[in-house]
KEFI-242448 format. One record per residue (C-alpha): residue in one letter; z, y, x. Coordinates in steps of 0.2 Angstrom, whole numbers. Each point is the difference from the previous one (the first is absolute). Layout:
// KEFI-242448
ATOM,res,z,y,x
ATOM,a,Z,Y,X
...
This chain:
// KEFI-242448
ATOM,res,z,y,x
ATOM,x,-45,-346,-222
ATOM,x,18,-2,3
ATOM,x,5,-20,-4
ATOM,x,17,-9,0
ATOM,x,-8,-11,15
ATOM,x,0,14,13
ATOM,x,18,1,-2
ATOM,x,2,-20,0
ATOM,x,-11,-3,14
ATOM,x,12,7,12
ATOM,x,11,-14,-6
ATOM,x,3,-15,10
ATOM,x,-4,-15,-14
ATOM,x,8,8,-14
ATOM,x,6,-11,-14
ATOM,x,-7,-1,-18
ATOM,x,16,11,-3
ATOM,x,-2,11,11
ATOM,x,-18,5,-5
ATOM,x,3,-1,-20
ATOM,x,15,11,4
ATOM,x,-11,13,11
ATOM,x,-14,0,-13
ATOM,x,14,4,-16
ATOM,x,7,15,9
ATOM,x,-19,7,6
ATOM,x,-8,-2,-16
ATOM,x,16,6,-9
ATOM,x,1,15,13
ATOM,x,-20,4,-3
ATOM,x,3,3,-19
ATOM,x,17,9,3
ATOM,x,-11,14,12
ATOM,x,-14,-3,-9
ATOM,x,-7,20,-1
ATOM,x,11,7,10
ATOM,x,-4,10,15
ATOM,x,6,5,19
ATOM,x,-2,16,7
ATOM,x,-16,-5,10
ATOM,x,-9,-6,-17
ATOM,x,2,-18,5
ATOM,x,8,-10,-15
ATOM,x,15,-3,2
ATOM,x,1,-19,-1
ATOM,x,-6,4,18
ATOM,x,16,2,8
ATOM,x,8,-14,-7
ATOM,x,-11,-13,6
ATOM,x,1,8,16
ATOM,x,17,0,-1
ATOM,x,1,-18,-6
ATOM,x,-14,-4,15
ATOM,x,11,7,14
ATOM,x,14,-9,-6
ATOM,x,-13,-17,1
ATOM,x,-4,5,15
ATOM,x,19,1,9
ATOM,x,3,-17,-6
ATOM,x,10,3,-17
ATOM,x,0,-11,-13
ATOM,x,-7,-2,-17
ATOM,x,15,9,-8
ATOM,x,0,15,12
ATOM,x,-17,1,-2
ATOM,x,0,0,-20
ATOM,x,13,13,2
ATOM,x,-11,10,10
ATOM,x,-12,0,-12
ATOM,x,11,4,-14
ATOM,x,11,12,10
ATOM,x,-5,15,-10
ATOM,x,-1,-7,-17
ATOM,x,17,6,-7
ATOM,x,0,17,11
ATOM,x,-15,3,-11
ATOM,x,6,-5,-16
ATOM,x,-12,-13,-4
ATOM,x,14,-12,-3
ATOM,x,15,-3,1
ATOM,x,13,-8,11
ATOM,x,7,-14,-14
ATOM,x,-20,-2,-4
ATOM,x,-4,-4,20
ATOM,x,15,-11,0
ATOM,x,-6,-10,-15
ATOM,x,-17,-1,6
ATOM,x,2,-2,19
ATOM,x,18,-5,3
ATOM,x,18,7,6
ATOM,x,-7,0,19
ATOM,x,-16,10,-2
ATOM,x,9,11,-14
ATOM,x,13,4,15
ATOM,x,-12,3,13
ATOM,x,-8,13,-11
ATOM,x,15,8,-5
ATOM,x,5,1,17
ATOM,x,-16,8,5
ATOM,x,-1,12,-15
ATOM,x,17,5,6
ATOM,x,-8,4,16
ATOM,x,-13,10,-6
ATOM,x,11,10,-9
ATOM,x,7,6,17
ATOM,x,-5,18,7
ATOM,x,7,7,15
ATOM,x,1,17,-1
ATOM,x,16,12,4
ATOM,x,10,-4,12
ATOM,x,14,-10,-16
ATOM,x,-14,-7,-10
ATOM,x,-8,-7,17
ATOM,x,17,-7,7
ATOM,x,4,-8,-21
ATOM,x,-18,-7,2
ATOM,x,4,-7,16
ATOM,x,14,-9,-6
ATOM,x,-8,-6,-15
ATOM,x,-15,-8,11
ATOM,x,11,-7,9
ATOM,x,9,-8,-15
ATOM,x,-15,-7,-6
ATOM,x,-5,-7,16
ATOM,x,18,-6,4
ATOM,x,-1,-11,-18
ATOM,x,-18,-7,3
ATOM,x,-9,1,16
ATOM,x,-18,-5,-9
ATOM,x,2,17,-10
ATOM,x,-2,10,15
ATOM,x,-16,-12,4
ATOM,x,-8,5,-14
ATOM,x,5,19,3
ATOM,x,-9,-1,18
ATOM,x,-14,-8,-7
ATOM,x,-2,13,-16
ATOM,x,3,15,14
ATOM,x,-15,-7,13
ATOM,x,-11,1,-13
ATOM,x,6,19,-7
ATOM,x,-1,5,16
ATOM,x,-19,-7,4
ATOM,x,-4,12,-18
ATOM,x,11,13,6
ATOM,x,-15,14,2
ATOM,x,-2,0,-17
ATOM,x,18,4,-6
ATOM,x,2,18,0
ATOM,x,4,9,16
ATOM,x,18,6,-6
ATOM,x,4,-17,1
ATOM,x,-8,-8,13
ATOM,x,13,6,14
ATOM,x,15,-5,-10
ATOM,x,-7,-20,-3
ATOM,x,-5,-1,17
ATOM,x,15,7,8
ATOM,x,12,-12,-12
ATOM,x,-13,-14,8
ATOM,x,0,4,16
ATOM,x,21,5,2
ATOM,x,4,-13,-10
ATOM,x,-10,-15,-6
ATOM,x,-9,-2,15
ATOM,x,16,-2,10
ATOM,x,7,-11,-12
ATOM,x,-16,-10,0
ATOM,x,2,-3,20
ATOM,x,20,-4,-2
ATOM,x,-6,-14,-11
ATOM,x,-12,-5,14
ATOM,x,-13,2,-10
ATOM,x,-13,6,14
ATOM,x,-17,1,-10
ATOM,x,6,12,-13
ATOM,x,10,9,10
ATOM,x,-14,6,10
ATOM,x,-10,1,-15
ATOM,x,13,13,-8
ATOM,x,2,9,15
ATOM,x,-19,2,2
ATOM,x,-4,5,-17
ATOM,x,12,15,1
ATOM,x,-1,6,17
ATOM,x,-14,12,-4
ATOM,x,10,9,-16
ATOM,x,14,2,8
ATOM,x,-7,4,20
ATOM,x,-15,5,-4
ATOM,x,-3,11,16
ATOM,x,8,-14,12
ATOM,x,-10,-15,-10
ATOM,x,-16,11,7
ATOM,x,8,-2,19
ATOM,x,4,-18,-2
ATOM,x,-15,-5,-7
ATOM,x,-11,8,15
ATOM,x,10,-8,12
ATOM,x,-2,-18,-7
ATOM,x,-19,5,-5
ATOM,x,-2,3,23
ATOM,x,12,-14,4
ATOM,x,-3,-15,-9
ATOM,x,-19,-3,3
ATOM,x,5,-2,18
ATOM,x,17,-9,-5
ATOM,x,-10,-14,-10
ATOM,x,-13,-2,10
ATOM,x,16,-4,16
ATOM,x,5,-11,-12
ATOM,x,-14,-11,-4
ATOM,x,-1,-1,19
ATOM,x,16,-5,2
ATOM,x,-1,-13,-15
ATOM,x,-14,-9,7
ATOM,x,9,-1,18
ATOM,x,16,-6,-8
ATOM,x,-8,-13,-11
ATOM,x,-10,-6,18
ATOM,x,16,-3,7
ATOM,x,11,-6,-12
ATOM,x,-16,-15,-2
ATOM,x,1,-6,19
ATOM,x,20,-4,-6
ATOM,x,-7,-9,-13
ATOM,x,5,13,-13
ATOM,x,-13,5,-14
ATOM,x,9,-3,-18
ATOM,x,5,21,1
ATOM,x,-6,14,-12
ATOM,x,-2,19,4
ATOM,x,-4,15,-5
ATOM,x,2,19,3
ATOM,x,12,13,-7
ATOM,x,-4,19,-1
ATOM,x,19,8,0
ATOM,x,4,7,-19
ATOM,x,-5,19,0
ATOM,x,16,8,-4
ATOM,x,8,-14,11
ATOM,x,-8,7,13
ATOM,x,2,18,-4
ATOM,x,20,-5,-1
ATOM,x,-2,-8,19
ATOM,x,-10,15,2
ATOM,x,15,11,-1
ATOM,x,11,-10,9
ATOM,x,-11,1,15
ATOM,x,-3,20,0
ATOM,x,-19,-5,-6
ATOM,x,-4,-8,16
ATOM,x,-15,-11,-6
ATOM,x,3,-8,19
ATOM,x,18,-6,-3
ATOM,x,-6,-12,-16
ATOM,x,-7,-15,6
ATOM,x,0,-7,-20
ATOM,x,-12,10,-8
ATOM,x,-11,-17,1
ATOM,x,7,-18,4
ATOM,x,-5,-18,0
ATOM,x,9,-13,-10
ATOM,x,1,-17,3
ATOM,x,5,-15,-12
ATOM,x,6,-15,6
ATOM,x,6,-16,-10
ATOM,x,19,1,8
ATOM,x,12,10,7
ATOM,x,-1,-8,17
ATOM,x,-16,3,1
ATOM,x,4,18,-1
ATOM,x,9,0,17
ATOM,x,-13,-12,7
ATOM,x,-14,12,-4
ATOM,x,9,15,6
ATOM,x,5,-9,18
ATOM,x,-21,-4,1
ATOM,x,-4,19,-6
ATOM,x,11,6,15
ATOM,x,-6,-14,13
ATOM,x,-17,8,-1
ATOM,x,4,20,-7
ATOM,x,15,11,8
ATOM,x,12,5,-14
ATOM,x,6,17,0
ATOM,x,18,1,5
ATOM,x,12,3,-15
ATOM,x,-14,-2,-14
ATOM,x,4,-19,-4
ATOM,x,9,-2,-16
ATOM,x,9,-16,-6
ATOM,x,0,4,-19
ATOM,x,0,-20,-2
ATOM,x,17,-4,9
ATOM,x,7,19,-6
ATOM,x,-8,5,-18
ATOM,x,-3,16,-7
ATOM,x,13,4,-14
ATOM,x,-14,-4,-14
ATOM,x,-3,-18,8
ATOM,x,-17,3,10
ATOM,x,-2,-10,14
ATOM,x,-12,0,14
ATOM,x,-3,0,19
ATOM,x,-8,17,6
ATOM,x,-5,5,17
ATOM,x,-13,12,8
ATOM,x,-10,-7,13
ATOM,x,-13,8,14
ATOM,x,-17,-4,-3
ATOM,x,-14,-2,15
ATOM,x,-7,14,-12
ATOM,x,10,14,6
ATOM,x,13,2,-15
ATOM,x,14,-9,-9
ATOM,x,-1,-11,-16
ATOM,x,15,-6,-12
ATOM,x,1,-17,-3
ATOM,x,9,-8,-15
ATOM,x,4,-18,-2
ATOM,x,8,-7,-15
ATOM,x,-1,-15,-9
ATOM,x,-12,-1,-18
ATOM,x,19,0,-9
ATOM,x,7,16,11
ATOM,x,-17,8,-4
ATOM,x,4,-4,-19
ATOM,x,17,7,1
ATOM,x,-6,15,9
ATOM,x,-14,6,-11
ATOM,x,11,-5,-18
ATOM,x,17,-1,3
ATOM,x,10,-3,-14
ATOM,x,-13,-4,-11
ATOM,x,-6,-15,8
ATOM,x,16,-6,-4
ATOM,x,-6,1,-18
ATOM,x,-13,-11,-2
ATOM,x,-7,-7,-17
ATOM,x,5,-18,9
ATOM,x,15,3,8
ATOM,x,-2,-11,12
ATOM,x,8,8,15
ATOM,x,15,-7,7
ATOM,x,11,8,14
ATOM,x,12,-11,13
ATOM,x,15,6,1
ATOM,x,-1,4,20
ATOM,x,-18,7,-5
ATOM,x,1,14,-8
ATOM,x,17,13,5
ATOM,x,-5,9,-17
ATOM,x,12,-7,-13
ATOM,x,-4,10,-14
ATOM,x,-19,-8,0
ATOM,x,10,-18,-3
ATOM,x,8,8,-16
ATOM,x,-17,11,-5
ATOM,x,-11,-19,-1
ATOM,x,16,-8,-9
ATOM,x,0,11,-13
ATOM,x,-19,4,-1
ATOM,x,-2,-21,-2
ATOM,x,12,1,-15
ATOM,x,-9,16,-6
ATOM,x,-16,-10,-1
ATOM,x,9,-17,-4
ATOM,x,8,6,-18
ATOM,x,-8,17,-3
ATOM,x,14,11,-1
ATOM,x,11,8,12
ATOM,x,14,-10,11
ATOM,x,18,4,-7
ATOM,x,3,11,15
ATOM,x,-16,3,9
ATOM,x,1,4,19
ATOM,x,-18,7,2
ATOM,x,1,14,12
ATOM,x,6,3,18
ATOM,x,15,6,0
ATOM,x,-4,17,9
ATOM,x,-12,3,-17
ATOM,x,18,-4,-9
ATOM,x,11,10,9
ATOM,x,-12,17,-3
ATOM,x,2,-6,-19
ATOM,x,18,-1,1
ATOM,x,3,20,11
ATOM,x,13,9,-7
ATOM,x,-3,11,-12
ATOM,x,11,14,6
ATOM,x,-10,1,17
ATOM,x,-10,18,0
ATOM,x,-18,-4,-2
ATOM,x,-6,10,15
ATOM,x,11,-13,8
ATOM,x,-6,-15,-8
ATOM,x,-20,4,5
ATOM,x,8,5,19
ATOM,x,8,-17,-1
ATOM,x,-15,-11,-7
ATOM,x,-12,9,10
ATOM,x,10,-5,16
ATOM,x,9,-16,-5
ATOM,x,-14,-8,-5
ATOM,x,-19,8,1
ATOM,x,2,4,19
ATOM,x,-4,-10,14
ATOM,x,14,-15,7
ATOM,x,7,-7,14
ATOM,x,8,-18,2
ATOM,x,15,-3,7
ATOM,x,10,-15,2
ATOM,x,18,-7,1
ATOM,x,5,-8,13
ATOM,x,-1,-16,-10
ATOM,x,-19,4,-2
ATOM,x,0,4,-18
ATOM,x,-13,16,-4
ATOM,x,6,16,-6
ATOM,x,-13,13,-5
ATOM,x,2,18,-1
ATOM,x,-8,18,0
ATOM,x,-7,3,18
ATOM,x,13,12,9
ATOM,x,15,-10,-10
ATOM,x,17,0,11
ATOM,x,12,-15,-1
ATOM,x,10,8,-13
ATOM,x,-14,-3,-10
ATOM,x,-1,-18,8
ATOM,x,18,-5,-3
ATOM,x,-2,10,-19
ATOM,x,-17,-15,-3
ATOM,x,11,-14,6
ATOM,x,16,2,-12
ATOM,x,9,15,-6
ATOM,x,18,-7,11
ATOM,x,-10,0,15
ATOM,x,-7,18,-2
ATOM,x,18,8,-6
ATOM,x,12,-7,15
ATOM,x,-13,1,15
ATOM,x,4,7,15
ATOM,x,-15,-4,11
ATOM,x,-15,-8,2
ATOM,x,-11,-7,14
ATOM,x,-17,-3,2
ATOM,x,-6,-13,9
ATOM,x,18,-3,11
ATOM,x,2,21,3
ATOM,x,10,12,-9
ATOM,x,-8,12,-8
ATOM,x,4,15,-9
ATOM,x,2,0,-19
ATOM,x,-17,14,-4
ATOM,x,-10,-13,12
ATOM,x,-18,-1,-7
ATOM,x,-4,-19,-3
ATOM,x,-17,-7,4
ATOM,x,-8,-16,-2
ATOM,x,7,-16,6
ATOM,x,16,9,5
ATOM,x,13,-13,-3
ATOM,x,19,8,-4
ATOM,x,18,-5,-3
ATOM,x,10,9,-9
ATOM,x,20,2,4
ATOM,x,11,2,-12
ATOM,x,19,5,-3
ATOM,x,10,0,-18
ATOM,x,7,15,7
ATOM,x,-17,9,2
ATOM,x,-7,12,-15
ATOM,x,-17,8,-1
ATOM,x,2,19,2
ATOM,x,-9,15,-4
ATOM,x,-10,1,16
ATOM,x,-10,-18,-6
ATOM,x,-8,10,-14
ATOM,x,-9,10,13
ATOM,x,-6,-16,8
ATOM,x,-2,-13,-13
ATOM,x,-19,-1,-7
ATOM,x,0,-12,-14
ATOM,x,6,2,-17
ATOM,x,10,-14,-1
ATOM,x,9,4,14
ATOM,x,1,18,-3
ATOM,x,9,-5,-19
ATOM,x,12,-11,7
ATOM,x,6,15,13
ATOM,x,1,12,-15
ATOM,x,9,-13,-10
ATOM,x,13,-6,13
ATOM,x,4,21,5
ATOM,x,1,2,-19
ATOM,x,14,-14,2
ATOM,x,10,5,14
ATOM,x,-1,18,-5
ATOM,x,9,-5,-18
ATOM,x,12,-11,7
ATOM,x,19,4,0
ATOM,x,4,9,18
């Protein structure tokens, strides 16, 4: 039997609040469904516990929760949205709204997908904790989807896998994005599913048992230096993160040295580098496989140390290390910024993701006085700039642009004064100098990379550090549409030709 403490007990000490809260919105939401079925059979009450549980389980609060319980109530026509607000408040009433909105969404056609697109996007960009709710509501949909009919299980699952699932990791929200991923590789790639899944089924057994080897070895030494306050674990590589690697490697199982790894926490970030500096004392690393992801993180925030070491074993192992906090970050991303207690707090010189500082501002308020800040900042501001794409841009465009711009894989480059850029992999300064300021991009005339000219269509890669030269004289011309990647750069090239074509000769 399904009770309100199963969804609580994930919780850490919830308040009298929180609980009565919890317990209104399931008893209100078991009534609402009360008869209704899923297309399994299952009531379907069902879904919106698990819904409201997977919400409880990444952290949210009670309000998030309560809206995930009651997320379909108005989309149903059970009641209505000023009887939600009366009962349950202007928050909660919002979040469902928002998530009904959501729901409503259906991407089909080529204009109807790119319109959907948009509108997702508008949601997201006007409250982040809507989109939440909408990742947790589609895990679940996808964990029933062999019971939907089979004229719609390709479209759900693609619309997950192209575009929730990505979004879900550009959040940094690790744990459902492999979940989402997971769930719809096999709809959508059903015959390369099969391939993946034999290859992990003959290499992990030995992978796991290297790494329980290895573990044991580690922890050995890392005693005789007097450190044993550490954590680990292993991780089996996401399926259809490995079929994507997969690809990239021309299906060369020998090239992937991930499929299984070891993961070490550690109370600080010192600690990190120490550990690392005793794995290598005693375990070659393999030249070029040792990641900093702590002094240079991913675009989403994840942050760990990876290397691949030689075992005495015969084979090679990866090796995480990361803090308990990194490993939080890693596995819910945004969401743990969320929490019910609101009690995380960033330094300035901590945290190079500003937008987060504005997210916890505005979410403290929300929970504060129940109603929405006068202008709420909740979302990233790449979320808000898709919100905000032209409309007159063609939609095939659009989707090239989205899927490019922001669902494919990046590189970091810096400025010479160290500060991060991050763009599409295979970006060219045009597109650097484009990231950095509109001014820059339209009057440059060069750019080097670290201290060398190089040409314009040069492919940047990670780490690269460039400087950009400029010259007021210097106008962007036709030949950088050919070169430029991003959208952003792409629309100020078109804009400025557009100008300097109309202006008097």
């Amino acid at each position: 039997m399904k009770t309100v403490k199963d969804i609580t007990s994930y919780i850490d000490n919830p308040s009298k609040k929180d609980e009565k809260l919890i317990e209104e919105a399931f008893n209100f939401a078991v009534n609402a469904h009360s008869g209704q079925k899923r297309y399994s059979g299952e009531p379907y009450f069902n879904h919106v516990y698990e819904t409201g549980k997977i919400l409880a389980e990444l952290g949210m609060g009670a309000t998030v929760i309560s809206a995930g319980l009651l997320h379909d109530v108005v989309e149903d026509g059970i009641t209505t949205e000023k009887e939600l607000k009366e009962k349950f408040g202007e928050d909660i009433s919002l979040l469902v709204e928002g998530v009904t909105k959501l729901g409503k969404i259906r991407f089909q056609g080529l204009k109807r997908h790119t319109e959907s697109l948009r509108k997702l996007f508008m949601a997201s960009s006007q409250d982040i904790r809507v989109l939440i709710i909408k990742f947790a509501d589609r895990v679940h949909n996808m964990k029933t989807l062999d019971y939907v009919p089979k004229e719609k299980q390709l479209r759900i699952a693609t619309e997950t896998l192209e575009i929730f699932a990505p979004l879900a990791y550009r959040l940094g929200i690790g744990v459902l994005n492999r979940q989402l991923e997971d769930l719809s590789f096999p709809y959508v790639y059903p015959n390369e599913y099969k391939k993946v899944e034999e290859i992990v089924r003959e290499e992990t057994k030995d992978s796991i048992i290297s790494l329980k080897k290895i573990d044991r070895s580690i922890k050995k030494r890392l005693a005789r230096e007097g450190i044993t306050n550490i954590h680990s674990n292993s991780r089996i590589k996401g399926m259809y993160s490995l079929y994507r690697k997969l690809e990239r490697k021309h299906w060369d199982i020998d090239k992937i040295y991930d499929i299984a790894a070891l993961r070490i926490i550690v109370p600080t970030k010192n600690d990190c580098y120490k550990v690392l500096g005793i794995i290598h004392d005693f375990r070659r690393p393999m030249p070029g496989r040792i990641k900093d992801y702590i002094a240079f993180p991913k675009p989403n925030g994840y942050q760990s140390l990876h290397t691949t070491v030689f075992t005495r074993f015969g084979n090679v192992v990866e090796i995480q290390l990361r803090t308990a906090e990194m490993h939080k970050e890693a596995e819910y991303g945004i969401a743990s910024h969320l929490s019910y207690k609101d009690k995380v707090v960033y330094k300035e010189t901590d945290d190079p993701k500003m937008w987060i500082k504005r997210l916890l501002s505005n979410i403290n308020k929300l929970d504060n006085k129940n109603k929405k800040p006068e202008n709420p900042n909740t979302a990233p501001e790449w979320i808000k700039n898709l919100a905000d794409h032209p409309n007159e841009t063609e939609s095939q465009e659009f989707i090239s642009e989205l899927k490019k711009d922001f669902f494919e894989h990046r590189v970091f480059v810096f400025t010479p004064k160290g500060d991060v850029i991050d763009l599409p992999t295979d970006s060219s300064p045009i597109d650097f100098a484009f990231a950095i300021h509109s001014d820059v991009g339209n009057h440059m005339h060069g750019a080097k990379v670290h201290g060398k000219l190089v040409s314009l269509d040069t492919k940047l890669k990670n780490g690269d550090i460039v400087d950009i030269m400029t010259k007021k004289t210097i106008t962007p011309t036709k030949k950088w549409l050919d070169i430029a990647k991003t959208a952003e750069a792409r629309r100020h090239i078109k804009s400025t030709l557009k100008k300097l074509q109309e202006a008097p000769k």
